[in-house]
KETORMAR-690693 format. One record per residue (C-alpha): residue number from 1; residue in three letters; x negated, y negated, z. Coordinates in pm, 1 decimal, always signed. Layout:
N
{NUM, "Ala", {X, Y, Z}}
...
END
This chain:
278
{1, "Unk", {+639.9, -2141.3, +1537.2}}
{2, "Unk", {+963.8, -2006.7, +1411.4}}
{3, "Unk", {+1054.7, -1759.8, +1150.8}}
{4, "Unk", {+1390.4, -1712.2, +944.2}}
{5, "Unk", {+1438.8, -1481.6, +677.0}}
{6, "Unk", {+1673.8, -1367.3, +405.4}}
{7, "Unk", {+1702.5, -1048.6, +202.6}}
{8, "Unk", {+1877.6, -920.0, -122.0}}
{9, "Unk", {+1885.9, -605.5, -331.5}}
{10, "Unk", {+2029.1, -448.5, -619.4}}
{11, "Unk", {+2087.6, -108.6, -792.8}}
{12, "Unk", {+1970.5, -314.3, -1123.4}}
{13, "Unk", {+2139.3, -251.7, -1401.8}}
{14, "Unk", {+2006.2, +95.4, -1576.8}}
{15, "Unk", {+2004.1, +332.7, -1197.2}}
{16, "Unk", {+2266.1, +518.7, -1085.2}}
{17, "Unk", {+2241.5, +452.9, -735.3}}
{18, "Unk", {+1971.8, +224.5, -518.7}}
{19, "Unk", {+1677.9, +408.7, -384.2}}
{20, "Unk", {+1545.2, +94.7, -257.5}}
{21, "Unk", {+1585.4, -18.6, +142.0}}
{22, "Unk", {+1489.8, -273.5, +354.9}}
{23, "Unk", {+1416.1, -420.1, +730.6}}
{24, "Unk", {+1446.0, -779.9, +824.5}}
{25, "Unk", {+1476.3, -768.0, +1181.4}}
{26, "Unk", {+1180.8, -888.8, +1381.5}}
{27, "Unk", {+925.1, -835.1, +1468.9}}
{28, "Unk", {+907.3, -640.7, +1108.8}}
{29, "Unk", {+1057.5, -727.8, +764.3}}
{30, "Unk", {+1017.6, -502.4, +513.9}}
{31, "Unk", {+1107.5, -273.3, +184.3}}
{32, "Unk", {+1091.8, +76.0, +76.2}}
{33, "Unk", {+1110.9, +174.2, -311.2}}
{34, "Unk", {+1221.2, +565.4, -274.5}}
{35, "Unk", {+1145.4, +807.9, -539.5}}
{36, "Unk", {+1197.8, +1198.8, -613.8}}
{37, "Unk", {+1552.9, +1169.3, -727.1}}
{38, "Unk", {+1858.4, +951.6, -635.0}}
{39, "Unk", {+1927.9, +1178.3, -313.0}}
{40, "Unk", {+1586.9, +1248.2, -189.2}}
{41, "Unk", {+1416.3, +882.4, -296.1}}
{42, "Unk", {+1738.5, +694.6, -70.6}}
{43, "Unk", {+1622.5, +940.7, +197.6}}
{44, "Unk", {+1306.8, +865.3, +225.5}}
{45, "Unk", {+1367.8, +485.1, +221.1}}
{46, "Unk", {+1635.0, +517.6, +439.8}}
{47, "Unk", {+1393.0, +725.4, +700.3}}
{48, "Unk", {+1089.3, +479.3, +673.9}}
{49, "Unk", {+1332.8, +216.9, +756.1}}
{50, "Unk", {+1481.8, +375.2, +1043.2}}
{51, "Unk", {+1127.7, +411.8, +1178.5}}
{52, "Unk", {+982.5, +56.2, +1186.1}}
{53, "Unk", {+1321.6, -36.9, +1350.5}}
{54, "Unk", {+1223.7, +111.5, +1642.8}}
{55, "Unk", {+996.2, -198.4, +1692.8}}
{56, "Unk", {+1272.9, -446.8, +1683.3}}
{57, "Unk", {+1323.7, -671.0, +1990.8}}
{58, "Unk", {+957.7, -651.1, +2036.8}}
{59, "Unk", {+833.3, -1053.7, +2004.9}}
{60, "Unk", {+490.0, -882.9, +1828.5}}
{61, "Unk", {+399.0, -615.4, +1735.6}}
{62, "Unk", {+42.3, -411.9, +1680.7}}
{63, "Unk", {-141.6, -244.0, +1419.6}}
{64, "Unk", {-147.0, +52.7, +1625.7}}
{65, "Unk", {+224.5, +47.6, +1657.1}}
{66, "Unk", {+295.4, +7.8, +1240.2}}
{67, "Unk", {+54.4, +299.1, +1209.2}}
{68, "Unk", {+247.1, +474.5, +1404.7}}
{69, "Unk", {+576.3, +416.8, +1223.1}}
{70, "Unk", {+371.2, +520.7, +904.2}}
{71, "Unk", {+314.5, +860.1, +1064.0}}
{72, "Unk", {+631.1, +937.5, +1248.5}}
{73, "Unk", {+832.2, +864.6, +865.6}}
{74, "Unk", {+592.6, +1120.4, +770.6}}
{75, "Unk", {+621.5, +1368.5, +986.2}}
{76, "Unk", {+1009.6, +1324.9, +942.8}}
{77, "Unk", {+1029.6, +1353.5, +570.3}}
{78, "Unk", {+807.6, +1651.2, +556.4}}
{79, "Unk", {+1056.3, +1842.4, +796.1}}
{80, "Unk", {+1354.3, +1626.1, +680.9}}
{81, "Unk", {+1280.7, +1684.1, +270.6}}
{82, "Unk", {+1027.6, +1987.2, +261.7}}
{83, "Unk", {+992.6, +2133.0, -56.1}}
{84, "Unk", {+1095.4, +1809.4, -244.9}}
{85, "Unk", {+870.2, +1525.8, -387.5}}
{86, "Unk", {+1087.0, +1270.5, -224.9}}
{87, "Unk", {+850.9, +995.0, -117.1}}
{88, "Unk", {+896.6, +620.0, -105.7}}
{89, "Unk", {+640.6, +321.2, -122.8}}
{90, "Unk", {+639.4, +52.2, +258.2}}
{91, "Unk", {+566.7, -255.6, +218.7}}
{92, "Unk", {+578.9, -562.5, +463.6}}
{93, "Unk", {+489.7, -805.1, +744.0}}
{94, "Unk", {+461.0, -777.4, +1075.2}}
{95, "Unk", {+493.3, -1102.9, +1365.9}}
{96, "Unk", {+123.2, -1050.3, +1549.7}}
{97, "Unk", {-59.2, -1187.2, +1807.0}}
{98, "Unk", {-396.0, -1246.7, +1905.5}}
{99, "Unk", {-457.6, -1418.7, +2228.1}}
{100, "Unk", {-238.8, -1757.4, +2162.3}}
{101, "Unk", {-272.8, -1748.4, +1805.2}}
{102, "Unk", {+8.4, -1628.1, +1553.7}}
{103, "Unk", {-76.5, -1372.9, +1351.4}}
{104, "Unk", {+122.0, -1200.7, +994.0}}
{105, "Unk", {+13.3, -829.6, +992.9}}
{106, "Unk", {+75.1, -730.3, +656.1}}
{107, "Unk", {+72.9, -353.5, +511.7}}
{108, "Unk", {+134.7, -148.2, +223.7}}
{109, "Unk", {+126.5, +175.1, +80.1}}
{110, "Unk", {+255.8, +217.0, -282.3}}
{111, "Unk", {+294.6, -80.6, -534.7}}
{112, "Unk", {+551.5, -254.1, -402.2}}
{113, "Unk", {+444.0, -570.4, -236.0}}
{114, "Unk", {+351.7, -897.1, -30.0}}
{115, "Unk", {+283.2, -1240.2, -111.5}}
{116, "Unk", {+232.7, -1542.3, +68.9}}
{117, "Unk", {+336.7, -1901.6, -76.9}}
{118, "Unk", {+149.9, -2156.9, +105.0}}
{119, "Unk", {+77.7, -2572.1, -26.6}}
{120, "Unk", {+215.1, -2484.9, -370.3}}
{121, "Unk", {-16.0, -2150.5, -419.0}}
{122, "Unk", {+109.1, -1787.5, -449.9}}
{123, "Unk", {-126.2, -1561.6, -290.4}}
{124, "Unk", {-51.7, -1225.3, -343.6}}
{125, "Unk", {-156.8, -1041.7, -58.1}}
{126, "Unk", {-147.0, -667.9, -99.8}}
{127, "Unk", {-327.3, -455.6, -374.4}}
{128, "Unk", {-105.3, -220.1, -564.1}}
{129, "Unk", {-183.4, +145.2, -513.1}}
{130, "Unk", {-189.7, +251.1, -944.6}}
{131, "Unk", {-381.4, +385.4, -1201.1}}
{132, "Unk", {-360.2, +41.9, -1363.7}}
{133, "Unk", {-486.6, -143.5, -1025.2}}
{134, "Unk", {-784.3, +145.4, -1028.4}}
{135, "Unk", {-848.9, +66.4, -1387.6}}
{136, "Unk", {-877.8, -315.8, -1316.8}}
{137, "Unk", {-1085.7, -309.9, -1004.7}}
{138, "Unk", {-1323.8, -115.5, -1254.6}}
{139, "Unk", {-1305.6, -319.5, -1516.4}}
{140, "Unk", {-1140.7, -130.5, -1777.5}}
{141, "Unk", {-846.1, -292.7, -1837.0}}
{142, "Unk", {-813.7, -657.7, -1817.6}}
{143, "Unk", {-569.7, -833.5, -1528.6}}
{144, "Unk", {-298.6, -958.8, -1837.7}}
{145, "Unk", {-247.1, -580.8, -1984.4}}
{146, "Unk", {-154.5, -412.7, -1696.7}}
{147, "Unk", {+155.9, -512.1, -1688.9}}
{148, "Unk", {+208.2, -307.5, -2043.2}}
{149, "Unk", {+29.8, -10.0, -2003.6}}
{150, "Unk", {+175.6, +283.9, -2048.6}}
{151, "Unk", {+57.7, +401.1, -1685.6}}
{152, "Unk", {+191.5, +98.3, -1489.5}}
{153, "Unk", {+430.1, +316.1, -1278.9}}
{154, "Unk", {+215.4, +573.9, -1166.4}}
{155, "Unk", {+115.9, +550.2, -804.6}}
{156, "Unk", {-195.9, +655.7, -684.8}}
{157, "Unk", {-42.2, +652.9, -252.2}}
{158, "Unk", {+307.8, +728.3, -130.3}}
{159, "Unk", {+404.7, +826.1, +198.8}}
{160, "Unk", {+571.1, +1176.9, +130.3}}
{161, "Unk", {+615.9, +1499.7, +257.0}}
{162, "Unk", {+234.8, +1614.4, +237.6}}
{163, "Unk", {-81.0, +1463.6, +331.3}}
{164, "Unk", {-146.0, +1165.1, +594.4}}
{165, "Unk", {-70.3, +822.0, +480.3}}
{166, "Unk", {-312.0, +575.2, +407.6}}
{167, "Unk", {-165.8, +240.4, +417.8}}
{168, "Unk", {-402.6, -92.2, +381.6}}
{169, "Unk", {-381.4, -373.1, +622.8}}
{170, "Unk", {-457.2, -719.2, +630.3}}
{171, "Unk", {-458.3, -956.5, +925.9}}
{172, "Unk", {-391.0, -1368.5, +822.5}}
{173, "Unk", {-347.2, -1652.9, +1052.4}}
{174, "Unk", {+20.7, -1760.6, +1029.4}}
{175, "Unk", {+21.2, -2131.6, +867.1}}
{176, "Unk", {+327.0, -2361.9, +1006.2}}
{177, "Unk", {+461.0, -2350.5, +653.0}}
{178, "Unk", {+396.5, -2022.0, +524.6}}
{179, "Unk", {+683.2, -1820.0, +293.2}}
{180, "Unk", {+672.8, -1465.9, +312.0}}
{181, "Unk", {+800.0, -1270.1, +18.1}}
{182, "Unk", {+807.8, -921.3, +12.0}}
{183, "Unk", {+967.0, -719.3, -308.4}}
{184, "Unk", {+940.3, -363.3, -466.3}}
{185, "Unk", {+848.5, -361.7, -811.7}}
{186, "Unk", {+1183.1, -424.1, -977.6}}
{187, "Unk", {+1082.2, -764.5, -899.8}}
{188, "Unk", {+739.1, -777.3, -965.7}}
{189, "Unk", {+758.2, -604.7, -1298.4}}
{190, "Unk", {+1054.1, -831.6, -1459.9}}
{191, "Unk", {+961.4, -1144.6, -1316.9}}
{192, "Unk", {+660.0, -1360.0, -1424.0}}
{193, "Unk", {+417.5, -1543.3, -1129.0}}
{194, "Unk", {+556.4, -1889.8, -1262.0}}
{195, "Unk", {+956.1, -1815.3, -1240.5}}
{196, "Unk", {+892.4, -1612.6, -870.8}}
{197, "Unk", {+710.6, -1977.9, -763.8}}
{198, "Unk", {+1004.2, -2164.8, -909.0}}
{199, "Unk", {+1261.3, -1929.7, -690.6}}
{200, "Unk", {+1029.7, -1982.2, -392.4}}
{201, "Unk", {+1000.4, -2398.0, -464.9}}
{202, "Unk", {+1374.3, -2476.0, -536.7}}
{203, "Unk", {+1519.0, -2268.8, -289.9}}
{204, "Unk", {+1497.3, -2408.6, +57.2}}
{205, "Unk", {+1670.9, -2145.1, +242.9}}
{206, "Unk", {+1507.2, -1807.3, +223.1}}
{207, "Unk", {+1868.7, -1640.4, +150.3}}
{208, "Unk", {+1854.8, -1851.6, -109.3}}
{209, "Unk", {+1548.7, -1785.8, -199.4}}
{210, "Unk", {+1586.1, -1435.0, -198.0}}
{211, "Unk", {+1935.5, -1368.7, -383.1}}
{212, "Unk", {+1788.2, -1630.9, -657.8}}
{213, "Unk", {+1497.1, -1355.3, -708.0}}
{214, "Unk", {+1724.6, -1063.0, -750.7}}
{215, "Unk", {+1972.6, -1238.3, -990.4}}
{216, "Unk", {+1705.7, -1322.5, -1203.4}}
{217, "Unk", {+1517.8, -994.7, -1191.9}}
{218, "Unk", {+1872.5, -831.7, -1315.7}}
{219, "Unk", {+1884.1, -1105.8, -1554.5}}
{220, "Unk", {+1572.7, -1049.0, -1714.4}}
{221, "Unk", {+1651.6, -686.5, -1750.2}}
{222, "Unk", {+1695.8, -485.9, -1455.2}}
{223, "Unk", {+1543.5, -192.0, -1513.3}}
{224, "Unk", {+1508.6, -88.7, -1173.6}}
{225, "Unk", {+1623.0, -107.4, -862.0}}
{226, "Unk", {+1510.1, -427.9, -688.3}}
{227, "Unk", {+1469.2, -614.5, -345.1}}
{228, "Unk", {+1353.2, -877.3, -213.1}}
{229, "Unk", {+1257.3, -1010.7, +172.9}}
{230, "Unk", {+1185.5, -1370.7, +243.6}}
{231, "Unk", {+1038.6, -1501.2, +586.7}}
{232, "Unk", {+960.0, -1866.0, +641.2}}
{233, "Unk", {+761.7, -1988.7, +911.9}}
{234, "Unk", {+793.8, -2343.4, +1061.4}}
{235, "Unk", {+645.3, -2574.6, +1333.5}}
{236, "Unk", {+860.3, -2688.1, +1608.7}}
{237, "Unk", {+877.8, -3027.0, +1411.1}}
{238, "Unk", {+1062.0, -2880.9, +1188.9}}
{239, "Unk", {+1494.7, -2869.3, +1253.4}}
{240, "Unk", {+1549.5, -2516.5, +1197.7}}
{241, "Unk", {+1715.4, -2454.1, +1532.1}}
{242, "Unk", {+1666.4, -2123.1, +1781.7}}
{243, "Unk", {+1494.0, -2090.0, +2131.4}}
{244, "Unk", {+1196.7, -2017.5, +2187.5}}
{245, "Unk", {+1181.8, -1636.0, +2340.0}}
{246, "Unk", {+834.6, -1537.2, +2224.7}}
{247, "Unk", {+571.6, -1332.9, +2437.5}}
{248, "Unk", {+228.1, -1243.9, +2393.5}}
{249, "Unk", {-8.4, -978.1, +2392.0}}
{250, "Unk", {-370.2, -911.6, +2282.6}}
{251, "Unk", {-423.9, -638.2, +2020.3}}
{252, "Unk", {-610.2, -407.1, +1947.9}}
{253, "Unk", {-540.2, -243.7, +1590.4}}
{254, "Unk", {-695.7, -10.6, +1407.1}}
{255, "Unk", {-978.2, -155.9, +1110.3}}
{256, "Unk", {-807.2, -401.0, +912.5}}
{257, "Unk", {-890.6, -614.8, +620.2}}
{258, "Unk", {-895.3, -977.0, +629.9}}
{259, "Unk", {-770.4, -1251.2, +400.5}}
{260, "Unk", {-857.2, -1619.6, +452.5}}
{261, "Unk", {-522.4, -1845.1, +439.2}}
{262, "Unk", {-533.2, -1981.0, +43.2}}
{263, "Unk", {-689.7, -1768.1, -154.5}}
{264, "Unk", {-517.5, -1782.2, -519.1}}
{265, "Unk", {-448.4, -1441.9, -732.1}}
{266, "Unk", {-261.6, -1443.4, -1046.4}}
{267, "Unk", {-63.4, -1171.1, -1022.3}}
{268, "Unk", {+2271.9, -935.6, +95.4}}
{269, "Unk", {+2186.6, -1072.3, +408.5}}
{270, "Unk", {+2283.5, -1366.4, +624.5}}
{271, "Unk", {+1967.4, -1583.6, +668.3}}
{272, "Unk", {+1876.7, -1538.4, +1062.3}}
{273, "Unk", {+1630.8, -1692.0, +1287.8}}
{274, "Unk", {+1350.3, -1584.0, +1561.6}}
{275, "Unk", {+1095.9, -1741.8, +1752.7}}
{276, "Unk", {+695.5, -1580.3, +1753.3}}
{277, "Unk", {+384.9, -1662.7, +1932.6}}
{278, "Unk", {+210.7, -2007.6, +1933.2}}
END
């Protein structure tokens, strides 16, 4: 199976400056929606960036390994930005491997996000960490007025410059088809579910794909800063060129959660290619 991938962002149209970063280099892609200012928000995405990199040119990688990454971005920002409260949200998706099986090892900490668009369903993967998400899951606030409420952008986990992070993951077989997309929220929050599937449908390449999401995002507002990641998987039937260079190795991570491949929730870069496990 093959990936390829595409990225965008924007400063949006109301920030100074874009606290927002991103990774697309495998065996990671990912993005990181900094906060605590203009100078100490693009540090902290920038850092948490520079961290996961450290795992590209690895065919796979492990839960262990992203965990990792989590803590050494924040050991760095509490030395790096002590005294601030710089922080930034990670989300994103790892290429995994169990035995001969591919694997996407997805994680987040924060609100920004991952979803998976599979035989004409968006499935969003990861669970905002909000007072609105909290609120939901304990049903005091229905699913279609969270995206109003007056709370919507406070965030219950960041990884900062105090305190360990606790990022969820999830571990889902990779499907021969599968589209990736991973976004902060200047995305999620201007965008509804039915214009995102229409970027995802009626743009073939995910470069395409992705710069289509950011232009409308800005268009519908742009209130915020906003990026957007999109990986594509494909079978070896498909003609999407590259060699096939992937290696495997077992894994043992640390507890997970699981997803089963199509369940349905409501809810600029030069497009490149890789090769993963099969």
């Amino acid at each position: 199976m093959r990936t390829t991938w595409g990225s965008a962002t924007d400063r949006g149209l109301t920030r100074a400056a874009n606290e927002d970063a991103l990774l697309a280099n495998p065996p990671v892609f990912l993005v990181a929606d900094g906060m605590g200012g203009v100078a100490g928000g693009a540090e902290a995405s920038r850092v948490a960036v520079e961290e996961f990199a450290r795992l590209t040119g690895q065919a796979t990688a492990t839960a262990d390994e992203i965990h990792t990454c989590f803590r050494r971005t924040a050991d760095r920002l509490a030395a790096e930005l002590a005294g601030t409260r710089a922080g930034t949200t990670v989300a994103g998706v790892a290429v995994a491997s169990v035995g001969t099986s591919a694997y996407w090892l997805v994680f987040n900490i924060g609100d920004s996000r991952v979803y998976r668009w599979s035989g004409g369903i968006l499935d969003q993967i990861t669970v905002d960490h909000s007072v609105v998400q909290e609120l939901v899951e304990r049903g005091e606030l229905a699913t279609d007025l969270a995206e109003t409420h007056p709370d919507r952008h406070v965030i219950t986990r960041v990884l900062g410059t105090s305190g360990v992070p606790e990022p969820d993951y999830w571990m889902i077989p990779a499907g021969e088809h599968d589209r990736l997309l991973i976004c902060t929220d200047g995305l999620s929050r201007e965008l509804r579910a039915d214009v995102v599937v229409r970027g995802l449908r009626e743009n073939s390449s995910p470069q395409d794909a992705a710069s289509w999401l950011v232009s409308r995002a800005i268009a519908a507002g742009g209130r915020d800063n906003v990026t957007v990641v999109v990986v594509d998987a494909a079978s070896d039937a498909d003609e999407m060129g590259g060699t096939d260079t992937s290696q495997r190795a077992p894994m043992a991570p640390p507890p997970v959660g699981t997803r089963e491949a199509g369940a349905a929730t409501s809810g600029p870069g030069e497009t490149n290619e890789e090769e993963v496990g099969r």
